[in-house]
mmCIF entry with sequence, helices, sheets and N, C-alpha, C, O atoms, coordinates in Angstrom:
data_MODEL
# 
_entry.id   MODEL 
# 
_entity.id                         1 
_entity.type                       polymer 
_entity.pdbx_number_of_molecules   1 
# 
_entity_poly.entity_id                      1 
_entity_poly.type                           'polypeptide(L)' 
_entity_poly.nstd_linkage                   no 
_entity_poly.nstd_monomer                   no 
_entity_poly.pdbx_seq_one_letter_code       
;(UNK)(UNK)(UNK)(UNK)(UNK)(UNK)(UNK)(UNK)(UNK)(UNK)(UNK)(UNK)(UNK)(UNK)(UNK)(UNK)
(UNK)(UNK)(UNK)(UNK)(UNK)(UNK)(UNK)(UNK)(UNK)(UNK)(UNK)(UNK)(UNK)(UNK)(UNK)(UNK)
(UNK)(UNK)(UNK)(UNK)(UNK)(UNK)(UNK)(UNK)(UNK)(UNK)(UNK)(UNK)(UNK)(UNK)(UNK)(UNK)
(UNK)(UNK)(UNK)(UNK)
;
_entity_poly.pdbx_seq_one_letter_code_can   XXXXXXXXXXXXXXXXXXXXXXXXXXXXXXXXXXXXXXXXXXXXXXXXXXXX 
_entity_poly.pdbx_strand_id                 A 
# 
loop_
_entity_poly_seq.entity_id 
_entity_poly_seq.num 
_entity_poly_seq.mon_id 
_entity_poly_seq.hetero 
1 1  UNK n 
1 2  UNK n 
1 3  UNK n 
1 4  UNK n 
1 5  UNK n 
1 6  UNK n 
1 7  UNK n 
1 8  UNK n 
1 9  UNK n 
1 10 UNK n 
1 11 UNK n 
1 12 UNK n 
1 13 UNK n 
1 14 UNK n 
1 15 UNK n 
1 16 UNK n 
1 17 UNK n 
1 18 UNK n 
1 19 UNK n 
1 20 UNK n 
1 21 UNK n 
1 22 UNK n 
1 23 UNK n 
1 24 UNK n 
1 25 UNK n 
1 26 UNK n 
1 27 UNK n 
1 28 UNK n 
1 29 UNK n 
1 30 UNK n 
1 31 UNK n 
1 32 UNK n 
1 33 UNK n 
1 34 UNK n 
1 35 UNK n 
1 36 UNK n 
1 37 UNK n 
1 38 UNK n 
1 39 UNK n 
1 40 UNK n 
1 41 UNK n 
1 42 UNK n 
1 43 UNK n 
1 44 UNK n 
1 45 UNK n 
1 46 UNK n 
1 47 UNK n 
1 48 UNK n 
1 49 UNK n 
1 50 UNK n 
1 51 UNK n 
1 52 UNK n 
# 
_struct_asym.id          A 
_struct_asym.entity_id   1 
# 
loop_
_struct_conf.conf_type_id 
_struct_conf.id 
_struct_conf.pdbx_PDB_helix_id 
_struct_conf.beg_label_comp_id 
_struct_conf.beg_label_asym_id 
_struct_conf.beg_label_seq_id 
_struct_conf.pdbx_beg_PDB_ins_code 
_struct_conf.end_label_comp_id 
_struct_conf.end_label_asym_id 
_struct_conf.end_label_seq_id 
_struct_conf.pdbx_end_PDB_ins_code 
_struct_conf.beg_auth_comp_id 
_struct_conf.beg_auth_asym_id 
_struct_conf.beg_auth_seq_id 
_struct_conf.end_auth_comp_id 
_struct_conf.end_auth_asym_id 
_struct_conf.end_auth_seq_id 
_struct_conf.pdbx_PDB_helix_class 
_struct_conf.details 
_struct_conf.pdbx_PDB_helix_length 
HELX_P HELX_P1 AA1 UNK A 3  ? UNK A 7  ? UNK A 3  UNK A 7  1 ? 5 
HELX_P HELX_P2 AA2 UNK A 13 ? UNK A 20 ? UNK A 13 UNK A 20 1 ? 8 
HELX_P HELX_P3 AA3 UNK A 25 ? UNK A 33 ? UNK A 25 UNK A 33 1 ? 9 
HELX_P HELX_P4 AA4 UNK A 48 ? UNK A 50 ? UNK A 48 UNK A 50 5 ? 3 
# 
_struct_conf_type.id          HELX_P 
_struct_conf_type.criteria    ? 
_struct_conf_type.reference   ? 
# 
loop_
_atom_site.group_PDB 
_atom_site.id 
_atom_site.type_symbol 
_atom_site.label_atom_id 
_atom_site.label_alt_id 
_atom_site.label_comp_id 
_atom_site.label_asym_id 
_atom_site.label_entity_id 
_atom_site.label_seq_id 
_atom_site.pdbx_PDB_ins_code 
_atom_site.Cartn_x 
_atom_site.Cartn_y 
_atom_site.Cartn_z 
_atom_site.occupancy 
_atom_site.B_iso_or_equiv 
_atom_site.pdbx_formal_charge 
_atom_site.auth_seq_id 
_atom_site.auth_comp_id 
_atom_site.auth_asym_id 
_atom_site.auth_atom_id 
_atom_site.pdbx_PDB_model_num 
ATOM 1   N N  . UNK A 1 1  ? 12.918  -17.754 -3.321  1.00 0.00 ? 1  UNK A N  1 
ATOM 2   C CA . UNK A 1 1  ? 11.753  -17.252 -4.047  1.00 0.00 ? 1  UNK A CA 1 
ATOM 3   C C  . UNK A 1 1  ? 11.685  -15.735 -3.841  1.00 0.00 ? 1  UNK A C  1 
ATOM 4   O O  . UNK A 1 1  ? 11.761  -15.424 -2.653  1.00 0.00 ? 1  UNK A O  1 
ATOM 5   N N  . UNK A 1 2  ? 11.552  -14.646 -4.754  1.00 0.00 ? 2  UNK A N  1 
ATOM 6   C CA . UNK A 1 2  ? 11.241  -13.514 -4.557  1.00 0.00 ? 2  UNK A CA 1 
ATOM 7   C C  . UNK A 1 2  ? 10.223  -13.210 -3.888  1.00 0.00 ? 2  UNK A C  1 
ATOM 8   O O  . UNK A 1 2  ? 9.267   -13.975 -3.759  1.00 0.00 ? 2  UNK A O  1 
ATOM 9   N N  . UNK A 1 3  ? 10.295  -12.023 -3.359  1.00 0.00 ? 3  UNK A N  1 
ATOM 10  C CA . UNK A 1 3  ? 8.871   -11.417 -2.233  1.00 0.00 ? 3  UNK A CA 1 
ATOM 11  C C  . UNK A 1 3  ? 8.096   -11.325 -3.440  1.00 0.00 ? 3  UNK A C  1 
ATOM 12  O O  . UNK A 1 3  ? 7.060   -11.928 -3.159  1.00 0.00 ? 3  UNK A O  1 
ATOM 13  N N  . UNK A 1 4  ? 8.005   -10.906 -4.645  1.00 0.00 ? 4  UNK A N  1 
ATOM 14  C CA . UNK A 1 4  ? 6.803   -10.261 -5.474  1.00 0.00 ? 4  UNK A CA 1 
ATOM 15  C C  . UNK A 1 4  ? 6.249   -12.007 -5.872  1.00 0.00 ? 4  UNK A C  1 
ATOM 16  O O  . UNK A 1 4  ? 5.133   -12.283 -6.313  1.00 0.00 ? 4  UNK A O  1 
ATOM 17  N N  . UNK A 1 5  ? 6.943   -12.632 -5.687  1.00 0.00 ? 5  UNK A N  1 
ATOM 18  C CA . UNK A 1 5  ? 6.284   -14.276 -6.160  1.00 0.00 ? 5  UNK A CA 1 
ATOM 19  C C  . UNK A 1 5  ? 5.882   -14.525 -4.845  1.00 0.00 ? 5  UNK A C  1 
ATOM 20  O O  . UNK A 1 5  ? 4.657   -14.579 -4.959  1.00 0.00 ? 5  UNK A O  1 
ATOM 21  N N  . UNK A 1 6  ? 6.132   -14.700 -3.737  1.00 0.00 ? 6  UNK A N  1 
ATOM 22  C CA . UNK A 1 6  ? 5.887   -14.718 -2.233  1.00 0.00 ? 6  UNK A CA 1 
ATOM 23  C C  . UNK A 1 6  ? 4.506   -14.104 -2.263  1.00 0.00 ? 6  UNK A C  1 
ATOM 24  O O  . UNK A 1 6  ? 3.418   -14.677 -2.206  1.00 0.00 ? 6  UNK A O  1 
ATOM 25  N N  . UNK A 1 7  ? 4.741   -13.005 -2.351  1.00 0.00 ? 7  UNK A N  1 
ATOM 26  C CA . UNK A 1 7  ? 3.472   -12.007 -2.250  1.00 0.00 ? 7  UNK A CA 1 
ATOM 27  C C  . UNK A 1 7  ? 2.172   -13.196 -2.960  1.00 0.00 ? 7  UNK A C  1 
ATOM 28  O O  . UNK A 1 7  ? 1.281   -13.855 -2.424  1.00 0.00 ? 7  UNK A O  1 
ATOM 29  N N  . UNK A 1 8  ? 2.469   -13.091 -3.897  1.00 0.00 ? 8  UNK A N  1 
ATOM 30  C CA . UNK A 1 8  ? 1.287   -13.466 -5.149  1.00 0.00 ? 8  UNK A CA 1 
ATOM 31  C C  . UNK A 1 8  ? 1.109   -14.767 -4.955  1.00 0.00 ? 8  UNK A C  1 
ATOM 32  O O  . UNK A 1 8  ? 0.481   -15.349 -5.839  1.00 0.00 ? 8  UNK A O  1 
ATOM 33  N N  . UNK A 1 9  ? 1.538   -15.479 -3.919  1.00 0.00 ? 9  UNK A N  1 
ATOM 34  C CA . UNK A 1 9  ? 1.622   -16.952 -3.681  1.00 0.00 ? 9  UNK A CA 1 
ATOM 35  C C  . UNK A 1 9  ? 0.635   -17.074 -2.348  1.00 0.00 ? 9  UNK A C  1 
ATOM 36  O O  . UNK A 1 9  ? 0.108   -18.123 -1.978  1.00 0.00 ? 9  UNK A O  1 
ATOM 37  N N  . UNK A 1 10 ? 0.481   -15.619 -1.628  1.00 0.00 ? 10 UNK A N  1 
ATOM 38  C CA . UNK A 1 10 ? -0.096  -15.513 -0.522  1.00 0.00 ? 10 UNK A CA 1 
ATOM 39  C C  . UNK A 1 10 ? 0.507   -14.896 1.060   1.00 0.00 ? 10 UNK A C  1 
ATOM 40  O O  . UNK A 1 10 ? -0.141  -14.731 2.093   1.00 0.00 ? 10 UNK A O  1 
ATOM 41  N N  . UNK A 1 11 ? 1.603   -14.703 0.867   1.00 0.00 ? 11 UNK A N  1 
ATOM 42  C CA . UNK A 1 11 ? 1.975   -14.153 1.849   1.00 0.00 ? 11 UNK A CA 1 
ATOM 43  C C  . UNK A 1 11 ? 1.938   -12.903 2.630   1.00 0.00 ? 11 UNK A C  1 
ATOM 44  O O  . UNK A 1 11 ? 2.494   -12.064 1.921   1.00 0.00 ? 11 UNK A O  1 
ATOM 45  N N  . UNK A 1 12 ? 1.735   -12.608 3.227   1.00 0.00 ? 12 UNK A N  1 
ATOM 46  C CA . UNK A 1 12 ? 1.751   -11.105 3.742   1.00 0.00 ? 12 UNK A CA 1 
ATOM 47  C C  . UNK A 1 12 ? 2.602   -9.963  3.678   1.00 0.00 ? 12 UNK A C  1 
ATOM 48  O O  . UNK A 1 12 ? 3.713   -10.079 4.196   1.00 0.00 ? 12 UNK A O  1 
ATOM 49  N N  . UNK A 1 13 ? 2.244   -8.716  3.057   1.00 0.00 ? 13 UNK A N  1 
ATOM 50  C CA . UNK A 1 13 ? 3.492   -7.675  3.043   1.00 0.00 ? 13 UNK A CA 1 
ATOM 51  C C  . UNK A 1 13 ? 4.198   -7.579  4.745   1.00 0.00 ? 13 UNK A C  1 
ATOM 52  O O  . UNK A 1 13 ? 5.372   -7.209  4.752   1.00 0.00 ? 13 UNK A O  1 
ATOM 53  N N  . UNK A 1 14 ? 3.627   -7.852  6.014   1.00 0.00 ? 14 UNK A N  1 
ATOM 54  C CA . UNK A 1 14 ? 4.301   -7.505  7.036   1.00 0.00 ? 14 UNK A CA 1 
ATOM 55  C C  . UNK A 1 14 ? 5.164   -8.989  7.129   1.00 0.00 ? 14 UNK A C  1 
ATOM 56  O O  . UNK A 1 14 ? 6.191   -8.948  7.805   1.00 0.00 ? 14 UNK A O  1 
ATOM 57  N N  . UNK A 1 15 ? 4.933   -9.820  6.720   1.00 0.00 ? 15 UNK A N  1 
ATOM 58  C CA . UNK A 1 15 ? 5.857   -11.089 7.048   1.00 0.00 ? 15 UNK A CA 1 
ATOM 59  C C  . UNK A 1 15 ? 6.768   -11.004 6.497   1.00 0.00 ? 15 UNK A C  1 
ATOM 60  O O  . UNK A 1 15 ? 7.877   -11.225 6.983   1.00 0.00 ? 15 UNK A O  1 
ATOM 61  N N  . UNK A 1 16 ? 6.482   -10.550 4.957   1.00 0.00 ? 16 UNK A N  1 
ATOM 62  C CA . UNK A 1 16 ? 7.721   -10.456 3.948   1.00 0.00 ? 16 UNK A CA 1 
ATOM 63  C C  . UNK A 1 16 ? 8.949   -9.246  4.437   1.00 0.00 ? 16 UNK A C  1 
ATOM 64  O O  . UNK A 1 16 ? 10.127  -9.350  4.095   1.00 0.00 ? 16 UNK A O  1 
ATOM 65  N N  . UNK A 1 17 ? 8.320   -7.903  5.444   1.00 0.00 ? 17 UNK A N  1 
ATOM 66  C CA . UNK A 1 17 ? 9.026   -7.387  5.944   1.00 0.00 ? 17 UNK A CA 1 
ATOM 67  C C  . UNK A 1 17 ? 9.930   -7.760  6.806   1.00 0.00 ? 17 UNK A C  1 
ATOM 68  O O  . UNK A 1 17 ? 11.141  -7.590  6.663   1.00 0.00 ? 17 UNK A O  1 
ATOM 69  N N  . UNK A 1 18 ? 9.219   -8.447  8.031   1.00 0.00 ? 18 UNK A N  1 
ATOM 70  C CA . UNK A 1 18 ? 9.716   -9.395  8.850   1.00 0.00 ? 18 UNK A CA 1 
ATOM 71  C C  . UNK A 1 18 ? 11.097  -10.409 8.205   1.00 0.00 ? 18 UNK A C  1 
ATOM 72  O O  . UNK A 1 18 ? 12.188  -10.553 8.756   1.00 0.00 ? 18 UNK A O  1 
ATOM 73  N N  . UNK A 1 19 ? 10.796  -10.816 7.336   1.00 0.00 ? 19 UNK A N  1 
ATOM 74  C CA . UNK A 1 19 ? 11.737  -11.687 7.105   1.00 0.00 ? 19 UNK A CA 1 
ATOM 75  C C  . UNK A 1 19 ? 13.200  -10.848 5.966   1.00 0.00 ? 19 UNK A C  1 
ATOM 76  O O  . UNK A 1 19 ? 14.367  -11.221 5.846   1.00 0.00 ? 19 UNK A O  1 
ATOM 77  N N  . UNK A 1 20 ? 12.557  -9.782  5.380   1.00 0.00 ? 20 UNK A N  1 
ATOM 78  C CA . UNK A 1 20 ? 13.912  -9.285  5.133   1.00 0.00 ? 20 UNK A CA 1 
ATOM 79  C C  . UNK A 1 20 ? 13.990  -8.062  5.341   1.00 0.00 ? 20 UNK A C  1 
ATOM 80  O O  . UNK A 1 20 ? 14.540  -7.339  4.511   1.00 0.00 ? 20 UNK A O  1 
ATOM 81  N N  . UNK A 1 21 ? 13.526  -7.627  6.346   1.00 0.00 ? 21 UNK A N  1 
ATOM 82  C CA . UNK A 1 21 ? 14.173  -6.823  8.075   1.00 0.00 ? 21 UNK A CA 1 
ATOM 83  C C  . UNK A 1 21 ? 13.914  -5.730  7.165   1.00 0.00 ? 21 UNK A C  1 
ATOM 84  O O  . UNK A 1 21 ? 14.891  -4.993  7.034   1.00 0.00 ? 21 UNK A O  1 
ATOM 85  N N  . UNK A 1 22 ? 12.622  -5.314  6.321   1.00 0.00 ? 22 UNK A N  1 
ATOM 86  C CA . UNK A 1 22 ? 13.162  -3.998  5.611   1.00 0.00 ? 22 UNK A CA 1 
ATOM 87  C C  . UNK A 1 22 ? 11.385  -3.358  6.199   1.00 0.00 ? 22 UNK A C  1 
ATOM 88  O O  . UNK A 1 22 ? 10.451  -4.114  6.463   1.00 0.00 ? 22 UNK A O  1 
ATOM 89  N N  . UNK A 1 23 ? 11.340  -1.925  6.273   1.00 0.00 ? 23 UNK A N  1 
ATOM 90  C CA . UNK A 1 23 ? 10.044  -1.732  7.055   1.00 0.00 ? 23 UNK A CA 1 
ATOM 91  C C  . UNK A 1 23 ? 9.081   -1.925  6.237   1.00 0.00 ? 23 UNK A C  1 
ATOM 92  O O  . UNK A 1 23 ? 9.257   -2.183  5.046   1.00 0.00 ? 23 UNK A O  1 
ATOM 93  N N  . UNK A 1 24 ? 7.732   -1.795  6.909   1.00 0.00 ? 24 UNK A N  1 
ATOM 94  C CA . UNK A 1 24 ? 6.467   -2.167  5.834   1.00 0.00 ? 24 UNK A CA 1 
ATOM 95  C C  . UNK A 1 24 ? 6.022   -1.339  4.913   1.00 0.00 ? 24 UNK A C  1 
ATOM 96  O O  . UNK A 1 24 ? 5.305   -1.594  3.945   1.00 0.00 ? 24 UNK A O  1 
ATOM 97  N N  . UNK A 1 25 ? 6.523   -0.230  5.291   1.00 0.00 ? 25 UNK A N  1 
ATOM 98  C CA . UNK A 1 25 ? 6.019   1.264   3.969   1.00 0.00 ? 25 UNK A CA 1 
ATOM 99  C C  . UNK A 1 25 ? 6.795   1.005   2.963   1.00 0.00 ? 25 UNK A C  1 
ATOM 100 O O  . UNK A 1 25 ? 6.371   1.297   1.845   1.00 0.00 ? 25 UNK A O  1 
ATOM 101 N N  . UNK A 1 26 ? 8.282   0.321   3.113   1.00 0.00 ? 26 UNK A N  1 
ATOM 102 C CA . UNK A 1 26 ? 9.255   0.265   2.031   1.00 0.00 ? 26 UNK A CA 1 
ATOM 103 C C  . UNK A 1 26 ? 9.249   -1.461  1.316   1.00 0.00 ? 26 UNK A C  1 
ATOM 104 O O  . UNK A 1 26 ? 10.040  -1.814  0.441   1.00 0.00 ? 26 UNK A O  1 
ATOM 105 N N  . UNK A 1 27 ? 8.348   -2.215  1.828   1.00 0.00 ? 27 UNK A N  1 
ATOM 106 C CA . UNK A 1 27 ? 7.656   -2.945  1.071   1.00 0.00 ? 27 UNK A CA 1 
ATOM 107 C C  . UNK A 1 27 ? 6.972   -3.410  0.155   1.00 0.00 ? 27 UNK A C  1 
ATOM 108 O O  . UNK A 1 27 ? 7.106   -4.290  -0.696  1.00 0.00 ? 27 UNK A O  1 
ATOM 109 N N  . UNK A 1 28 ? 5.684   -2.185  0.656   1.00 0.00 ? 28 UNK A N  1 
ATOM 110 C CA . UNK A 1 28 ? 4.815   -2.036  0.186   1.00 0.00 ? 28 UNK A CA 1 
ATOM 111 C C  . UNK A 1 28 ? 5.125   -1.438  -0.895  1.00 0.00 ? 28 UNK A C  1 
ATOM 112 O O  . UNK A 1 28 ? 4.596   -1.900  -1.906  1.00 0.00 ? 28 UNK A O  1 
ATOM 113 N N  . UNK A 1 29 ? 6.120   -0.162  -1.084  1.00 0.00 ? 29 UNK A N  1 
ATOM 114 C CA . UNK A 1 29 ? 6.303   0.787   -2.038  1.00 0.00 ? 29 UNK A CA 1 
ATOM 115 C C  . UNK A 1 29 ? 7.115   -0.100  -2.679  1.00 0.00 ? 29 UNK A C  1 
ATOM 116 O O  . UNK A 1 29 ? 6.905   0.185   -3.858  1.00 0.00 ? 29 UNK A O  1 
ATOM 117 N N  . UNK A 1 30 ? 7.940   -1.030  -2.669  1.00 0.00 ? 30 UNK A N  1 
ATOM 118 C CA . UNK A 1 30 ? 8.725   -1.447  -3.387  1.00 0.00 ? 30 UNK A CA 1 
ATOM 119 C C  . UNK A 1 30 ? 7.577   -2.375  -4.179  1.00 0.00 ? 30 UNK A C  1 
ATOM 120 O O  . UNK A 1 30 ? 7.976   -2.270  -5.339  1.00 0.00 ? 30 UNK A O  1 
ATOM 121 N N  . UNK A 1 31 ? 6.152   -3.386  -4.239  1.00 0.00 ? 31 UNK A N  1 
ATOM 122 C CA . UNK A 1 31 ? 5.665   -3.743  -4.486  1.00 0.00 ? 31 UNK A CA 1 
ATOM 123 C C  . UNK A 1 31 ? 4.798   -3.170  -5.614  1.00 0.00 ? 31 UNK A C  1 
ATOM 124 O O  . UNK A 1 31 ? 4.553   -3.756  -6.669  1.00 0.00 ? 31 UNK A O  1 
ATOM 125 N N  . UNK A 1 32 ? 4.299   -1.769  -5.207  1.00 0.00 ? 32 UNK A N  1 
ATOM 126 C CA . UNK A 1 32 ? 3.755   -0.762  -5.932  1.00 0.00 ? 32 UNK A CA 1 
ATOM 127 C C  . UNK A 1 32 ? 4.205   -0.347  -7.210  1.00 0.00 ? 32 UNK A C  1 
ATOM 128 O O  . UNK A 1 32 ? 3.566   -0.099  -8.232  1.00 0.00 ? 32 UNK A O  1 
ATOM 129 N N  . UNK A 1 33 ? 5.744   -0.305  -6.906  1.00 0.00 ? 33 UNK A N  1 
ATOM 130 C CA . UNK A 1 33 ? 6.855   -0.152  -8.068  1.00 0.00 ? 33 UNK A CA 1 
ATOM 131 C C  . UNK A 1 33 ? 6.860   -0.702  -9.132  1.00 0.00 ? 33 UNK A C  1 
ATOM 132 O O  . UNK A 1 33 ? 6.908   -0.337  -10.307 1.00 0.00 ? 33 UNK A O  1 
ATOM 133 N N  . UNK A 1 34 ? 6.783   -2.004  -8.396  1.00 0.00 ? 34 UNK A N  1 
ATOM 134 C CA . UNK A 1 34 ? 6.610   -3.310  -9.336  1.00 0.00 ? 34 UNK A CA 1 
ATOM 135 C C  . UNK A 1 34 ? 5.366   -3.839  -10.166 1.00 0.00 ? 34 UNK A C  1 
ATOM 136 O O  . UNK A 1 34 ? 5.240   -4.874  -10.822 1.00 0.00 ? 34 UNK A O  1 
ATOM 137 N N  . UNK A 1 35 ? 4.753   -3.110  -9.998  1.00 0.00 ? 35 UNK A N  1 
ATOM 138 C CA . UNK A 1 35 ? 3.558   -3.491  -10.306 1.00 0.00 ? 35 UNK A CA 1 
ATOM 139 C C  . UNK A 1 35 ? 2.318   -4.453  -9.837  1.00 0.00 ? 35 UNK A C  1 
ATOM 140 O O  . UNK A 1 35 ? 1.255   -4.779  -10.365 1.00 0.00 ? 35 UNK A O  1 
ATOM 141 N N  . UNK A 1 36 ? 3.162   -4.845  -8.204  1.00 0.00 ? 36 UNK A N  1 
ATOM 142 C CA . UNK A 1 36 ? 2.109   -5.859  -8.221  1.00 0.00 ? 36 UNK A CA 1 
ATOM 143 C C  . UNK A 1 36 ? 0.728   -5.543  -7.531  1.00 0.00 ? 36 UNK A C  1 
ATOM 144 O O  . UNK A 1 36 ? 0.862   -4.729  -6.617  1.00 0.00 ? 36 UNK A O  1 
ATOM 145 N N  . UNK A 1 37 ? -0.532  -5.965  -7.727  1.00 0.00 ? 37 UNK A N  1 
ATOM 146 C CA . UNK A 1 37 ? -2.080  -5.528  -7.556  1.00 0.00 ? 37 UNK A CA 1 
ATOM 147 C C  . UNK A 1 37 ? -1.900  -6.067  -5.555  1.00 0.00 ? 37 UNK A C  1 
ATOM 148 O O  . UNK A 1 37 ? -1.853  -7.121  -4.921  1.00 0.00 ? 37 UNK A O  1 
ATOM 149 N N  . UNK A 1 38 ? -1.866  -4.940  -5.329  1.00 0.00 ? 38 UNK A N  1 
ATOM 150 C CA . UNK A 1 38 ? -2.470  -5.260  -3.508  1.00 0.00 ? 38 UNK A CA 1 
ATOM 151 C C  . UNK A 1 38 ? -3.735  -5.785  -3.602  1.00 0.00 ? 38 UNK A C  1 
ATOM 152 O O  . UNK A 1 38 ? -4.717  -5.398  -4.235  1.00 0.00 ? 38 UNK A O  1 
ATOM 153 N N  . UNK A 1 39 ? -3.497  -7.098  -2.587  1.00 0.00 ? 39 UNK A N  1 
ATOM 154 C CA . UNK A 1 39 ? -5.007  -7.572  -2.328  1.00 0.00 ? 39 UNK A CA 1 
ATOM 155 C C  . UNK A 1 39 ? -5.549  -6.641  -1.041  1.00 0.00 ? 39 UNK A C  1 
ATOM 156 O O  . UNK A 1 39 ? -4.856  -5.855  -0.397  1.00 0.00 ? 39 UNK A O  1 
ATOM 157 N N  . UNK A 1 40 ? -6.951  -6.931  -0.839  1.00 0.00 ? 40 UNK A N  1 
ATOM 158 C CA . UNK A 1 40 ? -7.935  -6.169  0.055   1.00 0.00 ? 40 UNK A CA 1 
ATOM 159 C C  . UNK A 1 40 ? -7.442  -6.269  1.190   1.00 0.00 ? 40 UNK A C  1 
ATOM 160 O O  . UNK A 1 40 ? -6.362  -6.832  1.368   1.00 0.00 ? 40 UNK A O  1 
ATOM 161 N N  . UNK A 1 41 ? -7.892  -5.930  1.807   1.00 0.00 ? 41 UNK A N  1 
ATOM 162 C CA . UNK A 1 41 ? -7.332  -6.462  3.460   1.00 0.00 ? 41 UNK A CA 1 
ATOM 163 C C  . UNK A 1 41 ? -8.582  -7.199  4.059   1.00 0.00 ? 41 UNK A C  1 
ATOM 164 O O  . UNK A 1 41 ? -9.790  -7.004  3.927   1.00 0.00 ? 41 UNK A O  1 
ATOM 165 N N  . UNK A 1 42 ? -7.975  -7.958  4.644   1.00 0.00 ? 42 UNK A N  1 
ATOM 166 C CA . UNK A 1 42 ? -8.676  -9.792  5.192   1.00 0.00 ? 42 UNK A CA 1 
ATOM 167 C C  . UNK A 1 42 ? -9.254  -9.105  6.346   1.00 0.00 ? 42 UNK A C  1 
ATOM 168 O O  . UNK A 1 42 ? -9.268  -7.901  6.602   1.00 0.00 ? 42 UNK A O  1 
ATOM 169 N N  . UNK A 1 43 ? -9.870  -10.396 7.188   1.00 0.00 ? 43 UNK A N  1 
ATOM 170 C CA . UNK A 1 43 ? -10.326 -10.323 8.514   1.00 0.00 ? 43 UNK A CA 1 
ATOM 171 C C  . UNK A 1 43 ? -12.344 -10.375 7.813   1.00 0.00 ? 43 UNK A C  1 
ATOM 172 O O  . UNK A 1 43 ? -12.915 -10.362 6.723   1.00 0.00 ? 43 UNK A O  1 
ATOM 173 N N  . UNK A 1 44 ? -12.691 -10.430 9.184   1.00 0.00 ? 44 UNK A N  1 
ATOM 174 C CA . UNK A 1 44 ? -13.878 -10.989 9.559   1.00 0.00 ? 44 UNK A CA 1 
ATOM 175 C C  . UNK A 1 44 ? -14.962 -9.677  9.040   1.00 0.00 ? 44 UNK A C  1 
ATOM 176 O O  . UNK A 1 44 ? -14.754 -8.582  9.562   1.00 0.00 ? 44 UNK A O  1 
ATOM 177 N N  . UNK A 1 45 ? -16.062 -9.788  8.059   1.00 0.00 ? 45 UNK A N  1 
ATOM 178 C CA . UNK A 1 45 ? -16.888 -8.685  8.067   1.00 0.00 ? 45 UNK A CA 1 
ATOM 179 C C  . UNK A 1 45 ? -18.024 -8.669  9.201   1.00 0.00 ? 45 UNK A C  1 
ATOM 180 O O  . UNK A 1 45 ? -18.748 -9.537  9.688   1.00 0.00 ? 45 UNK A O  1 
ATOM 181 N N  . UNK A 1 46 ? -17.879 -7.490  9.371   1.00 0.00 ? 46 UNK A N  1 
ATOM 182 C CA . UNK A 1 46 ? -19.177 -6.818  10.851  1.00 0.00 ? 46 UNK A CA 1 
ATOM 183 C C  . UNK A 1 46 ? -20.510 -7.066  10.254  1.00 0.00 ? 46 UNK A C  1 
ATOM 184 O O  . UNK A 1 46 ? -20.641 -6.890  9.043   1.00 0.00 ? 46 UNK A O  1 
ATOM 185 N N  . UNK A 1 47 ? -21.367 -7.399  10.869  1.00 0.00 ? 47 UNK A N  1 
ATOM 186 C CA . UNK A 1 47 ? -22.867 -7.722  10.717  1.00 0.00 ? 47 UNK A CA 1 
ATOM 187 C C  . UNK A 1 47 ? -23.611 -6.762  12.055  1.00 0.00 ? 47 UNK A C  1 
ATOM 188 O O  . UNK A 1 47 ? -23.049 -6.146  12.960  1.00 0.00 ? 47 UNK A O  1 
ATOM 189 N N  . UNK A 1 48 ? -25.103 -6.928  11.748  1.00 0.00 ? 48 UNK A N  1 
ATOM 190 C CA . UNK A 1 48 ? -25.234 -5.984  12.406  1.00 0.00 ? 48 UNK A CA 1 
ATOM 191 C C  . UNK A 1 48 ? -25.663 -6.748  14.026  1.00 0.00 ? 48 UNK A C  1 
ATOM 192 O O  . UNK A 1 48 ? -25.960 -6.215  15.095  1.00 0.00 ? 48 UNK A O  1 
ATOM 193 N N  . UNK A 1 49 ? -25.532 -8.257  13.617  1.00 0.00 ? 49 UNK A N  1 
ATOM 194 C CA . UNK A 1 49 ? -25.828 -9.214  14.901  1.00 0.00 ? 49 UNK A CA 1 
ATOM 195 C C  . UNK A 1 49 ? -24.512 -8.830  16.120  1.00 0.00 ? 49 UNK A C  1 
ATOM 196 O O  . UNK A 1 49 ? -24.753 -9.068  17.303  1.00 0.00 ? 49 UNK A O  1 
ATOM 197 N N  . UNK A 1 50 ? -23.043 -8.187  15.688  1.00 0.00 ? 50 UNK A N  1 
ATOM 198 C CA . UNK A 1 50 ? -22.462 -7.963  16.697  1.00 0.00 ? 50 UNK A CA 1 
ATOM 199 C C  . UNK A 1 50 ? -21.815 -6.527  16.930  1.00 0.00 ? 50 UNK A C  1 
ATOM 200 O O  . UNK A 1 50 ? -20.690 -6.206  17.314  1.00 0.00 ? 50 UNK A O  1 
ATOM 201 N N  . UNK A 1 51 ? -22.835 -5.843  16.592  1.00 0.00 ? 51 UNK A N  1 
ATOM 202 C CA . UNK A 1 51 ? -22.430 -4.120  16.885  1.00 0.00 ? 51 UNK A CA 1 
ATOM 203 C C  . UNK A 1 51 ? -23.967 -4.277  18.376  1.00 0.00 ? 51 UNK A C  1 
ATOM 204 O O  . UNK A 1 51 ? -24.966 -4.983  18.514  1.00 0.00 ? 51 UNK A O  1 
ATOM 205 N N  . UNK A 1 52 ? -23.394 -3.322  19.055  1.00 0.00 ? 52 UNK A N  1 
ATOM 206 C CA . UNK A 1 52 ? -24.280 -3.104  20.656  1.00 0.00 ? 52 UNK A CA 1 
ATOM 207 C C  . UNK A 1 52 ? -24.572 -1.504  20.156  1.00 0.00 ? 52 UNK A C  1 
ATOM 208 O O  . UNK A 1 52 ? -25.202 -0.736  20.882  1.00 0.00 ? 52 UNK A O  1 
# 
């Protein structure tokens, strides 16, 4: 399966690096190239219940 179908299937640009040993800037740019839409970046949003 191609990384740009990989990608769009859900996978991560650093895994897809990982797996074909190429770095993550030259991933990414190769993705960019291609046209494909970067998703947001994930993880947990801050509330104000856990800032001190």
């Amino acid at each position: 399966m191609p990384r740009k179908t990989k990608y769009e299937a859900g996978a991560f640009i650093r895994a897809l690096a990982e797996e074909t040993r190429r770095p993550y800037g030259g991933v990414h740019g190769l993705h960019a190239h291609a046209g494909v839409t970067c998703r947001s970046r994930g993880g947990a949003l801050r509330t104000d219940s856990f800032r001190r």
